[in-house]
C-alpha positions in Angstrom: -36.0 -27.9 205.2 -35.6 -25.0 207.8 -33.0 -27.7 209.8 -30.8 -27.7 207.1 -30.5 -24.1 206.8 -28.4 -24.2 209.8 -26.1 -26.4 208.3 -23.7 -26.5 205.6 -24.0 -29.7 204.0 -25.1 -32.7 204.7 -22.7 -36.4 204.2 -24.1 -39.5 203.6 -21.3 -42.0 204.7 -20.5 -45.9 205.2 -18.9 -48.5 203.8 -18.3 -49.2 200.2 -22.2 -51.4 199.2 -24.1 -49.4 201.9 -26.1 -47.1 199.2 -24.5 -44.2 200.0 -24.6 -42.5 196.2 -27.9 -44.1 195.9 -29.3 -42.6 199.1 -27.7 -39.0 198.7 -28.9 -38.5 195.3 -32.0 -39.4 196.3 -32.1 -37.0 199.7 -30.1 -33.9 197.7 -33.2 -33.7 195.2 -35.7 -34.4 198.3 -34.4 -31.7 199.7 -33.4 -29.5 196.7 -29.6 -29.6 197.4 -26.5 -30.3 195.3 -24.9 -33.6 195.1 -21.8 -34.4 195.2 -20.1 -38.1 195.1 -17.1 -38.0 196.6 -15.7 -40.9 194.8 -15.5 -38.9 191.8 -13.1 -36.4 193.6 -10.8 -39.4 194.3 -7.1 -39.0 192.2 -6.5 -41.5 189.7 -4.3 -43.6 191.7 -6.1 -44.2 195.0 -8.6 -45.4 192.3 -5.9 -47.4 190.9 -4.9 -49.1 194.7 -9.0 -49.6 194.9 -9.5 -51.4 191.9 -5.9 -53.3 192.8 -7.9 -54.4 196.0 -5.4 -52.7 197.9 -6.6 -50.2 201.1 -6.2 -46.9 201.1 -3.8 -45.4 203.8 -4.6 -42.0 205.7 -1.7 -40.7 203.5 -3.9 -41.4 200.7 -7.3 -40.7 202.0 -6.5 -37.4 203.9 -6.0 -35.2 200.5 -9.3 -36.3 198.6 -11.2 -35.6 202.1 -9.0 -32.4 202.3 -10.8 -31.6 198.2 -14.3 -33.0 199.4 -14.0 -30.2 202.4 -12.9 -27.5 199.8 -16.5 -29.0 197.8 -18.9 -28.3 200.9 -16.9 -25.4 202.4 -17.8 -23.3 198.3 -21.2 -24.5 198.5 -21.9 -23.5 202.0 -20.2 -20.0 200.9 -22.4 -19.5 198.2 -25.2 -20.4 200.1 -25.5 -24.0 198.4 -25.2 -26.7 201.2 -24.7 -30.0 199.7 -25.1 -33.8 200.2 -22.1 -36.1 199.7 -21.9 -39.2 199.4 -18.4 -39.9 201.0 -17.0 -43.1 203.3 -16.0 -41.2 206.0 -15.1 -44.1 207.8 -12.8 -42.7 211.1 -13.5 -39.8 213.1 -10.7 -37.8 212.5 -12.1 -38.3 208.2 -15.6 -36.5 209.6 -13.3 -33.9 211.3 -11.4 -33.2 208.2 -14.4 -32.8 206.4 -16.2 -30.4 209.1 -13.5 -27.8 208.4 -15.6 -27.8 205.2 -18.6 -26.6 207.4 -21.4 -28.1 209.9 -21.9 -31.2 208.9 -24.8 -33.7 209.3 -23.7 -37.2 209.4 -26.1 -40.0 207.9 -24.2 -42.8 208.9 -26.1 -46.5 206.6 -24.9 -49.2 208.3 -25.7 -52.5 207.1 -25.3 -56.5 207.6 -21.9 -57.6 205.9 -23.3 -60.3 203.6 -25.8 -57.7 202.5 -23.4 -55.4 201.9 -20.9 -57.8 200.4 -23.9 -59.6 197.6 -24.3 -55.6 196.7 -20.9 -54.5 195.8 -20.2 -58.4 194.4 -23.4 -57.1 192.1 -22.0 -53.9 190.4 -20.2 -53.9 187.6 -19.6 -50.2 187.2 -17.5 -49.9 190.1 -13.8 -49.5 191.3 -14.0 -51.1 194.6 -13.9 -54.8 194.7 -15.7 -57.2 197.2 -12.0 -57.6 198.6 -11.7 -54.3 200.3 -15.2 -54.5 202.4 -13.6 -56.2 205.5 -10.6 -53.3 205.3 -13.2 -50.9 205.1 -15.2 -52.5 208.2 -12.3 -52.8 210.4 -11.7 -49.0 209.7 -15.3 -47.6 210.8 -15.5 -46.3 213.4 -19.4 -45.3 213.7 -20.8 -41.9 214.3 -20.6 -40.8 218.0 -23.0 -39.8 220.2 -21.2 -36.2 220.6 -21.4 -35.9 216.6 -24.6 -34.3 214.6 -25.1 -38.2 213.1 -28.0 -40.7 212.4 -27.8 -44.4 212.1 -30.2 -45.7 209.6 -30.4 -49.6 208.3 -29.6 -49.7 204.5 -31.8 -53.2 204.7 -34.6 -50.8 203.9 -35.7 -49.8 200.3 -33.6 -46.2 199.5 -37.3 -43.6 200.2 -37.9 -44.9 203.3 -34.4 -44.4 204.2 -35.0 -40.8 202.5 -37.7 -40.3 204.6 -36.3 -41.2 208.0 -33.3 -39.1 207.6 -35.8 -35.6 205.9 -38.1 -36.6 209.4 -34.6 -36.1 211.1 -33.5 -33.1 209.4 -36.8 -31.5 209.9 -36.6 -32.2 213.5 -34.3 -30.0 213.9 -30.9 -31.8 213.9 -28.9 -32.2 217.4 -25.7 -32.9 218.7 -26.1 -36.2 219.7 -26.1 -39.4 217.2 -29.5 -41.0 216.9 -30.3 -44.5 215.6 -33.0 -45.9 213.6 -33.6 -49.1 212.6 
């Protein structure tokens, strides 16, 4: 855990089906930190455009990743770093949420009919199947000059847990890793 004292929080991001909530509960009690889904923090009617199967614009994603900063920038205050479980699919969305902090990236990236039999399996979820090719055209992947890690979501949830506490306890760098 000392490599996450540095940081202030740590974001579990991807596409909707990728595990992120899944994954970031299970890391936040690995690690003994907070979690926070972000899609909780979303305003009723960018749920309402989700469920509608329409995409959310930056006009519409900008102030719920503007709240999700405010989240992590508390906890890092109060000496609580979280994990959140939050899309974060452009660039410029990671940079609106580092104002909140330094951020770890844990970037799950997976195959698109994996991703698509997942979210076609919930039922308890706002985002429909429809939005997943939106949502894959918008990614742009963690860079190499970003604190990030690329893991494959096509393995079970602890071993993913495992590869990114084995990267956090490495002592996190600068430069985007990938893992397979």
């Amino acid at each position: 855990m000392a490599a996450t004292d540095a940081l202030e929080g740590v974001v579990v991001m991807g596409v909707a089906g990728c595990g992120k909530s899944t994954v970031g509960s299970l890391l936040a009690a690995r690690l003994g930190l907070r979690f926070v889904d972000a899609d909780d923090m979303h305003p009723p009617g960018n749920v309402t455009k989700m469920a509608a199967g329409t995409p959310l614009t930056d006009g519409d994603r900008l102030p719920w990743l503007g709240r999700v900063a405010e989240v992590l920038q508390a906890g890092a205050d109060a000496g609580a770093p979280a994990v959140v479980a939050c899309s974060a699919l452009r660039r410029t969305y990671r940079d609106a949420l580092r104002r909140g902090g330094d951020l770890a990236f844990v970037h799950l990236h997976g195959d698109r009919d994996l991703l698509a039999g997942r979210i076609a399996a919930r039922t308890d979820h706002f985002m429909p199947p429809a939005l997943l090719d939106s949502q894959l055209a918008t990614l742009e992947p963690v860079a190499s000059d970003e604190t990030g890690l690329v893991v494959d979501v096509a393995q079970a949830p602890d071993r993913i847990v495992d590869v990114v506490t084995a990267w956090l306890g490495a002592g996190v760098t600068d430069v985007a890793a990938r893992t397979t």
